[in-house]
N, C-alpha and C positions, 0 to 999 in steps of 0.2 A: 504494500500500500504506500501510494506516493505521502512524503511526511505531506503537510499543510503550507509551510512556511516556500516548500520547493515549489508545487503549486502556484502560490501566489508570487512568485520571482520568473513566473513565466511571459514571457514577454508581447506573449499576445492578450494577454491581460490587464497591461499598462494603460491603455486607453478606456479601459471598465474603471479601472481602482480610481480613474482622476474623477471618470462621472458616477459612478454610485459610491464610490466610497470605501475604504479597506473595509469596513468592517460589514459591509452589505455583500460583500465578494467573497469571505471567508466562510458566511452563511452559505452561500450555494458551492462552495469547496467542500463544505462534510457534506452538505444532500448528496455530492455527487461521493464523495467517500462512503456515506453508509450505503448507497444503490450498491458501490463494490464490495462491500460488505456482507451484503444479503444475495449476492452471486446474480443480480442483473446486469451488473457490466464488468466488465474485465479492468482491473487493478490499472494497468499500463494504459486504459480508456481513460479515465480518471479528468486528466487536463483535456481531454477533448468534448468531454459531458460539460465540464465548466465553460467552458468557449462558447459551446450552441446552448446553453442554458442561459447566457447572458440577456439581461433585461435592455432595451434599447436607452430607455431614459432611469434615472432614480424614482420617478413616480411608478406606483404597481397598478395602474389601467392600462392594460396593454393594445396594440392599433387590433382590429379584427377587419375581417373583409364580410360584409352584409351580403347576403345570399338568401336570405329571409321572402324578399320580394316585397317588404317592408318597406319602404323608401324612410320612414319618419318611425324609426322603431326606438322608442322608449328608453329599453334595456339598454340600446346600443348608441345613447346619445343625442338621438333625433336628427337633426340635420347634421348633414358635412359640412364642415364651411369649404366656402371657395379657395384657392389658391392664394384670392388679394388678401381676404379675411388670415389666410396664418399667417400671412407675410405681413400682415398687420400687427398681431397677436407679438408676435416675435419681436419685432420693432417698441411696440411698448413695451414690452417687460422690464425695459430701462427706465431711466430718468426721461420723463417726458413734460410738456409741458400742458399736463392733461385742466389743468385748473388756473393759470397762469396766461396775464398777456404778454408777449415777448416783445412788443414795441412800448406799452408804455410802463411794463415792470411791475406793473400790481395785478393784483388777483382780478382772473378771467373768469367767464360763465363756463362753468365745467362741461366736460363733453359739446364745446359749440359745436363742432363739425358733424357729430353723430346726430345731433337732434336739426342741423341745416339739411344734412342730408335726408331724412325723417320726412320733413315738411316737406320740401322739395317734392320728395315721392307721392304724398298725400297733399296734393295742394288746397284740397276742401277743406284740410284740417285748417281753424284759426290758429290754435294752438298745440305743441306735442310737447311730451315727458316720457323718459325711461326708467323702468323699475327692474330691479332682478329678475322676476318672474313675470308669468302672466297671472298668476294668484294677487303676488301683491298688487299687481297695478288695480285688481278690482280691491283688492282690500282696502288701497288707499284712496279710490273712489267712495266708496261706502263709508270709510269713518268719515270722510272728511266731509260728506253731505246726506249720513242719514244716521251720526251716533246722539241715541238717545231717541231718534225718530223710527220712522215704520220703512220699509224697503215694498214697494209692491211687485210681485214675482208670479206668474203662472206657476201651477199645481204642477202640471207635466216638466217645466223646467227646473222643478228641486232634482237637481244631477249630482252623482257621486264621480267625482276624479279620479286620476291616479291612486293607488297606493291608497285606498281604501278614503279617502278624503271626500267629505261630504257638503258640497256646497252651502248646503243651512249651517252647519254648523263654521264654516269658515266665516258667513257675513253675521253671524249672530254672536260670533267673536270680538265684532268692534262693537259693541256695545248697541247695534242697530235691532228693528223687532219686524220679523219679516210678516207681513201681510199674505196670502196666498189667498189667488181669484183662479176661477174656471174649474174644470174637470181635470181629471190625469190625462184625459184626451182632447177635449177640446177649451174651448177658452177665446173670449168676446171681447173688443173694443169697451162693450158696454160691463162689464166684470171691472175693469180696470178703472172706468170713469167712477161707475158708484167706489169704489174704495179709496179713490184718492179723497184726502181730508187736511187740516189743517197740520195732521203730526206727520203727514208725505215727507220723507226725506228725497226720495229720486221712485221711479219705477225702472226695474231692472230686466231687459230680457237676455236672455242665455240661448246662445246657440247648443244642442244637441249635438255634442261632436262625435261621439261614441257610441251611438247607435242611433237609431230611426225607428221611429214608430207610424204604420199605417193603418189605412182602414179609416174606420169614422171618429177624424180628426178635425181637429182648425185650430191656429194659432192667428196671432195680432202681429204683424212686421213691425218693428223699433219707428218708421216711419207715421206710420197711423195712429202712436201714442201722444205724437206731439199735439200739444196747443189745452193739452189740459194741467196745467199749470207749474210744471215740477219738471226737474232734468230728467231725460230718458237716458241712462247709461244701456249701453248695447255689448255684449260681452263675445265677441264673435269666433273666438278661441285662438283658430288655426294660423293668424295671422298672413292671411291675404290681404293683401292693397288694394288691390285693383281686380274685376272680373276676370275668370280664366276659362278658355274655352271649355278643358273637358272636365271641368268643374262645376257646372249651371246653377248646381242650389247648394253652392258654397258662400255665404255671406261676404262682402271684400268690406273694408274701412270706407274707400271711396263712393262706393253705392250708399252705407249707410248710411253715411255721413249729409250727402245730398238729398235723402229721405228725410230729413230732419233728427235724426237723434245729435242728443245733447255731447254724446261722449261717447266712445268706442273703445274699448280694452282687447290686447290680442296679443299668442307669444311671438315672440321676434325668433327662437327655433326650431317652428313649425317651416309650414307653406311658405314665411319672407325666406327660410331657408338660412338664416345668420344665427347668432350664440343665443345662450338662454336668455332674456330679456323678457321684461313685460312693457307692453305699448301703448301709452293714452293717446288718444287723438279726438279734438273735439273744439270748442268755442274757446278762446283765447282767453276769458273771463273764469273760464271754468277749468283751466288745463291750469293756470296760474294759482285758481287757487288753490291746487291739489297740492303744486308745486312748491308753494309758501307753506303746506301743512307742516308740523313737528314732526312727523309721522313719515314723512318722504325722505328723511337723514337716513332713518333707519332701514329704507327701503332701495336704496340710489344705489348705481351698479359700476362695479371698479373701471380703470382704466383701460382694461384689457377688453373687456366688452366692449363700450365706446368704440374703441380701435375695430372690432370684427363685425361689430354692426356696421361701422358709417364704411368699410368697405365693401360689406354684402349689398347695402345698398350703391355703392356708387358704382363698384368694379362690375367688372365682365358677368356673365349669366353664372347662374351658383347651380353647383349639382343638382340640387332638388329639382329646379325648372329642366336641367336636361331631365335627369330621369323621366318626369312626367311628359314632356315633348318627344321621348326617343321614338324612332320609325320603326314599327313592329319588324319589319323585312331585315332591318339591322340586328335586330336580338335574333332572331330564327338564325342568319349568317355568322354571327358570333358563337349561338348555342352549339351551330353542328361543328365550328373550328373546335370549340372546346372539347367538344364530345370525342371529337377526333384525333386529336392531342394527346387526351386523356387513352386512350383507348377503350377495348372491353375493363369493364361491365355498363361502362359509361352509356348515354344514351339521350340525346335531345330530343328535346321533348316543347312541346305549347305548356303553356298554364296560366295561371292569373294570379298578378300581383295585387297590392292594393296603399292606399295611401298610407296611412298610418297616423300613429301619435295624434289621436284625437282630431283627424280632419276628414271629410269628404267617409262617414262613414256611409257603407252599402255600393260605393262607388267602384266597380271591376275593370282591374288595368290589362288588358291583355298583352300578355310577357310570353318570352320563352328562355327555355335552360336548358339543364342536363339532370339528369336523374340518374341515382346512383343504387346500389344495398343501402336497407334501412342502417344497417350496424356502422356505416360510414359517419351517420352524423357526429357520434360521438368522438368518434378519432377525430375528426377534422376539427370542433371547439378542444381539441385536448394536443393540438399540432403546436409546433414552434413557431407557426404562423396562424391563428386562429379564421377559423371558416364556422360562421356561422349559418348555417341551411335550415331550413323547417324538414319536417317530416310528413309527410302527404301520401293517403293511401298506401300505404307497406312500403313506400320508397323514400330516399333521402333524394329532396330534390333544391337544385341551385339554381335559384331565380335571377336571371342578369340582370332585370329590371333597376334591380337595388346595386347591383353592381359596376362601377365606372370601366369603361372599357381600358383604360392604364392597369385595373387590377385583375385583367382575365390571368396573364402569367404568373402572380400571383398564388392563386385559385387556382390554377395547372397546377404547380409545382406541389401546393399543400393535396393535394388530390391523389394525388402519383405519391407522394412520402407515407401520405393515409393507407393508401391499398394494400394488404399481403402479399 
Protein backbone atom coordinates (compact mmCIF):
# COMPACT_ATOMS: atom_id res chain seq x y z
CA UNK A 1 0.00 0.00 0.00
CA UNK A 2 1.34 3.36 -1.21
CA UNK A 3 2.22 5.34 2.34
CA UNK A 4 0.00 8.72 2.10
CA UNK A 5 2.52 11.27 2.25
CA UNK A 6 4.11 9.60 -1.24
CA UNK A 7 0.68 9.86 -2.80
CA UNK A 8 0.21 13.37 -2.07
CA UNK A 9 4.09 14.24 -3.46
CA UNK A 10 2.75 13.07 -6.80
CA UNK A 11 2.99 15.54 -9.09
CA UNK A 12 -0.13 15.35 -10.82
CA UNK A 13 -1.75 16.21 -7.85
CA UNK A 14 -0.18 19.65 -7.42
CA UNK A 15 -2.67 21.45 -9.38
CA UNK A 16 -5.69 19.76 -6.93
CA UNK A 17 -3.78 20.41 -3.44
CA UNK A 18 -3.57 24.55 -4.74
CA UNK A 19 -7.58 24.36 -5.57
CA UNK A 20 -9.09 22.00 -2.83
CA UNK A 21 -6.75 22.03 -0.47
CA UNK A 22 -4.04 19.45 1.30
CA UNK A 23 -6.33 18.41 3.55
CA UNK A 24 -9.40 17.80 1.04
CA UNK A 25 -6.97 15.68 -1.18
CA UNK A 26 -5.64 13.57 1.75
CA UNK A 27 -9.54 12.78 2.36
CA UNK A 28 -9.84 11.19 -1.12
CA UNK A 29 -6.18 9.47 -0.68
CA UNK A 30 -7.49 6.93 2.07
CA UNK A 31 -11.01 6.53 0.08
CA UNK A 32 -8.89 5.42 -2.54
CA UNK A 33 -6.54 3.56 0.13
CA UNK A 34 -9.38 1.79 1.91
CA UNK A 35 -11.09 0.63 -1.92
CA UNK A 36 -7.31 -1.18 -1.80
CA UNK A 37 -7.90 -2.26 1.17
CA UNK A 38 -11.03 -4.18 0.62
CA UNK A 39 -9.54 -5.70 -2.80
CA UNK A 40 -11.51 -3.33 -5.25
CA UNK A 41 -8.58 -1.87 -6.69
CA UNK A 42 -5.14 -2.90 -6.90
CA UNK A 43 -2.59 -1.29 -4.28
CA UNK A 44 -0.17 0.19 -7.22
CA UNK A 45 -3.81 1.64 -8.74
CA UNK A 46 -3.91 3.67 -5.76
CA UNK A 47 -2.58 7.23 -7.26
CA UNK A 48 -4.44 6.61 -10.22
CA UNK A 49 -8.04 6.27 -8.29
CA UNK A 50 -6.95 9.71 -6.66
CA UNK A 51 -6.21 11.43 -10.06
CA UNK A 52 -9.89 10.42 -11.75
CA UNK A 53 -11.51 10.97 -8.39
CA UNK A 54 -10.47 14.48 -8.24
CA UNK A 55 -13.38 17.01 -7.71
CA UNK A 56 -13.16 19.87 -10.52
CA UNK A 57 -13.64 22.94 -8.00
CA UNK A 58 -13.49 22.93 -3.99
CA UNK A 59 -17.31 23.29 -3.86
CA UNK A 60 -19.01 19.40 -3.73
CA UNK A 61 -22.04 20.37 -6.46
CA UNK A 62 -20.61 18.65 -9.15
CA UNK A 63 -21.57 19.81 -13.24
CA UNK A 64 -24.14 16.97 -14.49
CA UNK A 65 -25.29 16.68 -18.02
CA UNK A 66 -29.52 16.91 -18.08
CA UNK A 67 -30.94 14.10 -20.00
CA UNK A 68 -34.00 14.20 -18.20
CA UNK A 69 -35.82 16.01 -21.12
CA UNK A 70 -36.56 18.47 -18.35
CA UNK A 71 -35.39 21.72 -19.64
CA UNK A 72 -36.13 23.61 -16.02
CA UNK A 73 -35.46 20.61 -13.77
CA UNK A 74 -35.59 21.67 -10.19
CA UNK A 75 -33.08 19.16 -8.62
CA UNK A 76 -30.66 20.07 -11.24
CA UNK A 77 -30.69 23.94 -10.93
CA UNK A 78 -33.39 25.08 -13.35
CA UNK A 79 -31.82 27.08 -15.98
CA UNK A 80 -28.31 27.03 -17.57
CA UNK A 81 -27.05 30.29 -17.79
CA UNK A 82 -25.71 31.53 -20.86
CA UNK A 83 -22.05 31.65 -21.67
CA UNK A 84 -22.36 35.84 -21.18
CA UNK A 85 -24.05 35.02 -17.76
CA UNK A 86 -20.66 32.81 -16.29
CA UNK A 87 -18.49 35.02 -17.80
CA UNK A 88 -20.36 37.49 -15.84
CA UNK A 89 -20.41 35.49 -12.75
CA UNK A 90 -16.72 35.13 -12.94
CA UNK A 91 -15.84 38.60 -13.48
CA UNK A 92 -17.69 39.70 -10.33
CA UNK A 93 -16.50 37.59 -7.96
CA UNK A 94 -13.85 40.25 -7.53
CA UNK A 95 -13.99 43.68 -6.32
CA UNK A 96 -16.54 45.36 -8.21
CA UNK A 97 -18.15 48.37 -8.26
CA UNK A 98 -21.52 46.69 -7.63
CA UNK A 99 -22.96 49.74 -5.23
CA UNK A 100 -20.42 52.55 -6.05
CA UNK A 101 -20.29 55.44 -8.69
CA UNK A 102 -16.99 55.49 -10.21
CA UNK A 103 -17.10 59.15 -11.71
CA UNK A 104 -18.40 60.82 -8.87
CA UNK A 105 -16.97 58.54 -5.98
CA UNK A 106 -19.96 58.20 -3.76
CA UNK A 107 -22.31 55.55 -3.34
CA UNK A 108 -24.23 54.33 -6.56
CA UNK A 109 -27.89 52.77 -6.88
CA UNK A 110 -26.94 49.07 -6.42
CA UNK A 111 -27.36 46.76 -9.34
CA UNK A 112 -28.07 49.87 -11.89
CA UNK A 113 -27.36 47.88 -14.86
CA UNK A 114 -29.38 44.64 -13.88
CA UNK A 115 -32.48 46.50 -13.15
CA UNK A 116 -31.72 49.01 -16.70
CA UNK A 117 -31.43 46.10 -18.40
CA UNK A 118 -34.86 44.63 -16.50
CA UNK A 119 -36.91 47.73 -17.77
CA UNK A 120 -35.58 47.87 -20.92
CA UNK A 121 -36.92 44.33 -21.45
CA UNK A 122 -40.37 45.15 -19.84
CA UNK A 123 -40.83 48.54 -21.14
CA UNK A 124 -44.74 48.54 -19.79
CA UNK A 125 -43.19 48.15 -16.59
CA UNK A 126 -43.12 51.88 -14.76
CA UNK A 127 -41.10 50.53 -12.33
CA UNK A 128 -38.63 47.01 -11.54
CA UNK A 129 -36.94 45.45 -8.26
CA UNK A 130 -34.88 42.25 -7.77
CA UNK A 131 -35.28 39.92 -4.99
CA UNK A 132 -33.45 36.48 -4.24
CA UNK A 133 -36.37 34.54 -5.11
CA UNK A 134 -39.41 34.43 -6.64
CA UNK A 135 -41.11 33.62 -3.10
CA UNK A 136 -39.72 36.61 -1.64
CA UNK A 137 -40.59 39.12 -4.39
CA UNK A 138 -44.36 38.04 -3.43
CA UNK A 139 -43.45 38.11 0.14
CA UNK A 140 -42.37 41.46 -0.12
CA UNK A 141 -45.25 42.42 -2.18
CA UNK A 142 -47.69 41.26 0.48
CA UNK A 143 -46.20 42.71 3.71
CA UNK A 144 -45.49 45.67 2.37
CA UNK A 145 -49.36 46.21 1.05
CA UNK A 146 -51.53 43.85 3.00
CA UNK A 147 -49.65 43.33 6.72
CA UNK A 148 -52.32 43.45 9.06
CA UNK A 149 -54.92 43.71 6.03
CA UNK A 150 -56.85 40.82 4.03
CA UNK A 151 -55.19 39.55 0.68
CA UNK A 152 -58.08 38.46 -1.65
CA UNK A 153 -57.18 35.17 -3.48
CA UNK A 154 -59.26 32.54 -5.42
CA UNK A 155 -60.07 29.16 -3.62
CA UNK A 156 -58.53 27.05 -6.68
CA UNK A 157 -55.23 29.35 -6.60
CA UNK A 158 -54.36 28.36 -2.75
CA UNK A 159 -51.16 26.30 -4.46
CA UNK A 160 -48.48 24.33 -2.80
CA UNK A 161 -44.80 24.97 -4.10
CA UNK A 162 -41.74 23.21 -4.16
CA UNK A 163 -40.42 21.29 -1.20
CA UNK A 164 -43.74 20.97 0.30
CA UNK A 165 -44.27 24.82 0.71
CA UNK A 166 -47.68 26.08 0.85
CA UNK A 167 -48.76 29.20 -0.50
CA UNK A 168 -51.32 30.37 2.42
CA UNK A 169 -49.12 29.77 4.77
CA UNK A 170 -46.01 31.69 3.05
CA UNK A 171 -48.59 35.05 2.62
CA UNK A 172 -50.07 34.40 6.08
CA UNK A 173 -46.54 34.62 7.33
CA UNK A 174 -46.20 38.46 6.85
CA UNK A 175 -48.78 39.08 9.16
CA UNK A 176 -51.57 39.50 6.06
CA UNK A 177 -55.35 37.46 6.45
CA UNK A 178 -56.14 35.85 3.21
CA UNK A 179 -59.64 36.36 2.18
CA UNK A 180 -60.63 33.31 -0.24
CA UNK A 181 -63.65 33.82 -3.01
CA UNK A 182 -65.17 31.36 -5.62
CA UNK A 183 -65.07 27.56 -5.85
CA UNK A 184 -61.99 25.03 -6.03
CA UNK A 185 -63.08 25.36 -9.61
CA UNK A 186 -64.50 28.18 -10.62
CA UNK A 187 -64.55 31.78 -9.54
CA UNK A 188 -66.27 35.25 -10.73
CA UNK A 189 -65.36 38.87 -11.21
CA UNK A 190 -68.21 39.35 -9.01
CA UNK A 191 -66.74 36.98 -5.84
CA UNK A 192 -63.94 39.38 -5.90
CA UNK A 193 -65.91 42.62 -6.04
CA UNK A 194 -68.29 41.64 -3.15
CA UNK A 195 -65.16 40.89 -0.92
CA UNK A 196 -63.18 43.63 -1.46
CA UNK A 197 -63.61 46.12 1.71
CA UNK A 198 -62.02 48.78 3.52
CA UNK A 199 -59.31 46.06 5.34
CA UNK A 200 -58.21 45.06 1.13
CA UNK A 201 -54.66 45.18 1.27
CA UNK A 202 -54.19 44.00 -2.65
CA UNK A 203 -56.01 41.11 -4.50
CA UNK A 204 -53.62 38.45 -5.47
CA UNK A 205 -53.90 36.05 -8.57
CA UNK A 206 -51.42 33.13 -8.82
CA UNK A 207 -50.74 31.47 -11.83
CA UNK A 208 -51.10 27.43 -11.74
CA UNK A 209 -47.68 26.58 -12.62
CA UNK A 210 -47.64 22.92 -11.74
CA UNK A 211 -50.59 21.41 -12.83
CA UNK A 212 -53.90 22.33 -14.72
CA UNK A 213 -57.16 21.76 -13.88
CA UNK A 214 -60.09 21.07 -16.57
CA UNK A 215 -63.48 20.58 -17.16
CA UNK A 216 -66.02 22.80 -15.43
CA UNK A 217 -63.82 25.78 -14.74
CA UNK A 218 -63.45 29.66 -14.99
CA UNK A 219 -61.17 31.94 -13.46
CA UNK A 220 -60.88 36.20 -13.46
CA UNK A 221 -57.55 37.31 -15.61
CA UNK A 222 -55.39 39.99 -13.32
CA UNK A 223 -56.71 42.36 -16.11
CA UNK A 224 -60.53 42.32 -15.26
CA UNK A 225 -59.73 42.91 -11.52
CA UNK A 226 -58.74 46.33 -12.15
CA UNK A 227 -60.78 49.41 -11.34
CA UNK A 228 -62.02 48.10 -8.05
CA UNK A 229 -60.09 49.87 -5.90
CA UNK A 230 -56.98 48.09 -4.49
CA UNK A 231 -53.59 46.87 -6.26
CA UNK A 232 -53.85 43.79 -8.30
CA UNK A 233 -50.56 41.85 -7.74
CA UNK A 234 -50.30 39.08 -10.48
CA UNK A 235 -47.89 36.28 -9.56
CA UNK A 236 -47.07 34.66 -12.97
CA UNK A 237 -44.24 32.22 -11.76
CA UNK A 238 -42.35 31.18 -14.64
CA UNK A 239 -40.86 34.27 -15.45
CA UNK A 240 -41.61 35.18 -19.00
CA UNK A 241 -41.46 38.61 -20.42
CA UNK A 242 -42.86 38.69 -23.29
CA UNK A 243 -45.56 36.16 -25.23
CA UNK A 244 -43.82 32.90 -26.73
CA UNK A 245 -45.00 31.03 -29.52
CA UNK A 246 -45.34 27.46 -28.22
CA UNK A 247 -46.24 28.74 -25.09
CA UNK A 248 -50.10 30.33 -25.66
CA UNK A 249 -51.47 30.04 -22.12
CA UNK A 250 -48.22 30.84 -20.60
CA UNK A 251 -48.96 34.35 -18.66
CA UNK A 252 -45.78 36.92 -19.89
CA UNK A 253 -45.02 40.23 -17.55
CA UNK A 254 -45.70 42.28 -20.79
CA UNK A 255 -49.34 41.18 -21.52
CA UNK A 256 -50.05 41.51 -17.81
CA UNK A 257 -48.89 44.37 -17.36
CA UNK A 258 -50.91 46.05 -20.29
CA UNK A 259 -54.10 44.26 -18.97
CA UNK A 260 -53.81 46.43 -16.04
CA UNK A 261 -52.57 44.61 -13.11
CA UNK A 262 -50.99 46.72 -10.54
CA UNK A 263 -47.67 44.51 -10.19
CA UNK A 264 -46.27 41.34 -11.59
CA UNK A 265 -43.85 38.81 -9.51
CA UNK A 266 -41.95 36.03 -11.60
CA UNK A 267 -38.57 33.94 -11.10
CA UNK A 268 -35.73 35.23 -13.16
CA UNK A 269 -34.44 31.03 -13.27
CA UNK A 270 -37.22 29.82 -14.87
CA UNK A 271 -38.48 30.62 -18.69
CA UNK A 272 -36.16 34.40 -18.59
CA UNK A 273 -33.63 31.51 -18.34
CA UNK A 274 -30.90 33.71 -15.82
CA UNK A 275 -29.86 32.96 -11.85
CA UNK A 276 -32.32 32.57 -9.09
CA UNK A 277 -33.90 35.82 -8.65
CA UNK A 278 -37.36 37.14 -7.97
CA UNK A 279 -38.81 39.90 -10.22
CA UNK A 280 -41.31 42.84 -9.53
CA UNK A 281 -42.58 44.66 -12.22
CA UNK A 282 -45.31 47.19 -12.11
CA UNK A 283 -46.31 51.08 -11.49
CA UNK A 284 -43.31 53.06 -10.46
CA UNK A 285 -45.29 54.23 -7.23
CA UNK A 286 -45.75 51.00 -6.29
CA UNK A 287 -42.29 49.17 -7.25
CA UNK A 288 -40.69 52.13 -5.02
CA UNK A 289 -42.54 51.59 -2.51
CA UNK A 290 -41.67 47.93 -2.01
CA UNK A 291 -38.38 49.06 -2.66
CA UNK A 292 -38.07 51.71 0.21
CA UNK A 293 -39.62 48.68 2.44
CA UNK A 294 -37.33 47.50 5.61
CA UNK A 295 -38.07 44.22 4.42
CA UNK A 296 -36.27 44.52 0.91
CA UNK A 297 -32.52 44.63 2.88
CA UNK A 298 -33.38 41.45 3.93
CA UNK A 299 -34.41 40.37 0.75
CA UNK A 300 -31.91 42.01 -2.00
CA UNK A 301 -29.62 39.69 -4.13
CA UNK A 302 -25.79 39.67 -4.05
CA UNK A 303 -23.51 40.91 -6.73
CA UNK A 304 -23.14 37.89 -8.42
CA UNK A 305 -26.79 37.78 -9.48
CA UNK A 306 -26.89 41.37 -10.72
CA UNK A 307 -23.96 40.30 -12.95
CA UNK A 308 -25.91 36.94 -14.52
CA UNK A 309 -29.08 38.51 -14.75
CA UNK A 310 -28.21 41.81 -16.41
CA UNK A 311 -26.21 39.50 -18.87
CA UNK A 312 -29.08 36.82 -19.60
CA UNK A 313 -30.99 39.78 -20.30
CA UNK A 314 -28.65 41.69 -22.52
CA UNK A 315 -26.35 38.83 -24.15
CA UNK A 316 -26.87 36.43 -26.92
CA UNK A 317 -30.03 33.84 -26.78
CA UNK A 318 -29.69 31.76 -23.40
CA UNK A 319 -30.05 27.93 -23.59
CA UNK A 320 -33.58 27.67 -22.29
CA UNK A 321 -34.87 29.60 -25.44
CA UNK A 322 -32.72 27.39 -27.62
CA UNK A 323 -33.99 24.30 -26.09
CA UNK A 324 -37.60 25.28 -26.49
CA UNK A 325 -36.86 26.79 -30.22
CA UNK A 326 -34.72 23.52 -31.21
CA UNK A 327 -35.80 21.96 -34.84
CA UNK A 328 -37.37 18.51 -34.17
CA UNK A 329 -35.20 17.13 -37.59
CA UNK A 330 -32.12 18.32 -35.59
CA UNK A 331 -32.77 16.11 -32.35
CA UNK A 332 -33.84 12.90 -34.40
CA UNK A 333 -30.11 13.67 -36.51
CA UNK A 334 -28.24 14.02 -33.30
CA UNK A 335 -30.23 11.07 -31.57
CA UNK A 336 -29.23 8.45 -34.39
CA UNK A 337 -25.37 10.10 -34.31
CA UNK A 338 -25.47 9.35 -30.75
CA UNK A 339 -27.15 6.16 -30.84
CA UNK A 340 -24.59 5.22 -33.39
CA UNK A 341 -21.42 6.21 -31.46
CA UNK A 342 -22.79 4.76 -28.60
CA UNK A 343 -23.24 1.47 -30.23
CA UNK A 344 -25.59 -1.73 -29.22
CA UNK A 345 -27.66 -1.78 -26.95
CA UNK A 346 -28.03 1.93 -27.78
CA UNK A 347 -31.13 2.86 -29.80
CA UNK A 348 -32.82 6.22 -30.92
CA UNK A 349 -35.62 6.69 -30.30
CA UNK A 350 -38.87 9.98 -30.51
CA UNK A 351 -40.21 10.99 -27.11
CA UNK A 352 -41.51 13.98 -25.22
CA UNK A 353 -39.84 16.36 -23.27
CA UNK A 354 -41.60 18.94 -21.22
CA UNK A 355 -40.90 22.38 -19.79
CA UNK A 356 -40.20 22.14 -16.22
CA UNK A 357 -39.73 24.00 -12.84
CA UNK A 358 -43.06 25.04 -12.47
CA UNK A 359 -43.89 26.43 -16.09
CA UNK A 360 -46.12 25.60 -19.13
CA UNK A 361 -47.51 22.78 -17.08
CA UNK A 362 -49.45 19.93 -19.47
CA UNK A 363 -47.56 21.53 -22.38
CA UNK A 364 -45.71 18.39 -24.72
CA UNK A 365 -42.36 19.03 -26.25
CA UNK A 366 -41.73 16.71 -28.92
CA UNK A 367 -37.84 15.41 -28.45
CA UNK A 368 -35.81 12.77 -29.42
CA UNK A 369 -32.97 10.58 -27.84
CA UNK A 370 -31.43 7.26 -27.30
CA UNK A 371 -32.74 4.67 -25.01
CA UNK A 372 -30.69 2.43 -23.23
CA UNK A 373 -31.08 -0.98 -20.28
CA UNK A 374 -33.07 0.22 -17.53
CA UNK A 375 -29.81 -0.66 -15.14
CA UNK A 376 -27.89 2.19 -17.13
CA UNK A 377 -29.58 4.99 -15.30
CA UNK A 378 -27.95 4.35 -12.25
CA UNK A 379 -24.24 3.81 -13.56
CA UNK A 380 -24.54 6.97 -15.45
CA UNK A 381 -25.65 9.53 -12.19
CA UNK A 382 -22.94 7.40 -10.23
CA UNK A 383 -20.08 8.12 -13.43
CA UNK A 384 -17.01 10.56 -13.14
CA UNK A 385 -19.11 12.56 -15.37
CA UNK A 386 -22.72 12.51 -14.11
CA UNK A 387 -25.73 11.70 -16.73
CA UNK A 388 -28.79 12.29 -15.45
CA UNK A 389 -31.65 10.32 -17.69
CA UNK A 390 -35.20 9.51 -16.57
CA UNK A 391 -36.47 6.18 -16.67
CA UNK A 392 -39.55 5.58 -19.02
CA UNK A 393 -41.39 2.31 -19.74
CA UNK A 394 -38.41 -0.43 -18.76
CA UNK A 395 -35.83 1.71 -20.51
CA UNK A 396 -33.37 4.38 -19.44
CA UNK A 397 -33.98 6.98 -21.80
CA UNK A 398 -31.76 10.27 -22.91
CA UNK A 399 -33.72 13.13 -23.94
CA UNK A 400 -31.41 15.72 -26.11
CA UNK A 401 -34.15 18.06 -25.61
CA UNK A 402 -32.53 19.18 -22.40
CA UNK A 403 -29.29 18.45 -23.73
CA UNK A 404 -26.87 21.25 -25.53
CA UNK A 405 -25.44 19.82 -28.46
CA UNK A 406 -21.58 20.98 -27.19
CA UNK A 407 -22.41 18.20 -24.47
CA UNK A 408 -23.46 15.11 -27.00
CA UNK A 409 -19.45 13.88 -26.52
CA UNK A 410 -19.89 14.22 -23.27
CA UNK A 411 -22.93 11.82 -23.00
CA UNK A 412 -20.91 9.52 -25.52
CA UNK A 413 -18.11 9.03 -23.47
CA UNK A 414 -20.06 8.74 -19.94
CA UNK A 415 -22.34 6.15 -21.86
CA UNK A 416 -19.40 3.95 -23.37
CA UNK A 417 -17.56 4.13 -19.59
CA UNK A 418 -21.22 3.05 -18.10
CA UNK A 419 -21.64 -0.01 -20.32
CA UNK A 420 -20.17 -3.72 -19.28
Amino acid sequence: MPRTDTVLADARLEPALATLGRARVKEIVVAAQDRARAGEIAPEAVADEVFASLPPTAASMRPVVNATGVLLHTNLGRAPLSAAAQDALVSAAGTTDVELDLVSGGRGRRGAGALEALAAAVPDAGGVHVTNNGAAALILAATALAIGREIIIARGEMVEIGDGFRLPDLLESTGARLREVGTTNRVHRADYADAVGPDTGMILKVHPSNFVVTGFTSSVPAGSLTGLGVPVVSDIGSGLLAPHPLLPDEPDAATELRAGASLVTASGDKLLGGPQAGLLLGEATLVHRLRRHPLARALRVDKLTLAALEATLRGPEVPVRSMLSVDLGALRARAAEVAARIGAPAEAIDCVAQVGGGGAPGVELPSAGVALPVDLAARLRGGADPVVARVEQGRCVLDLRSVPPEADERLVAAVSAALP
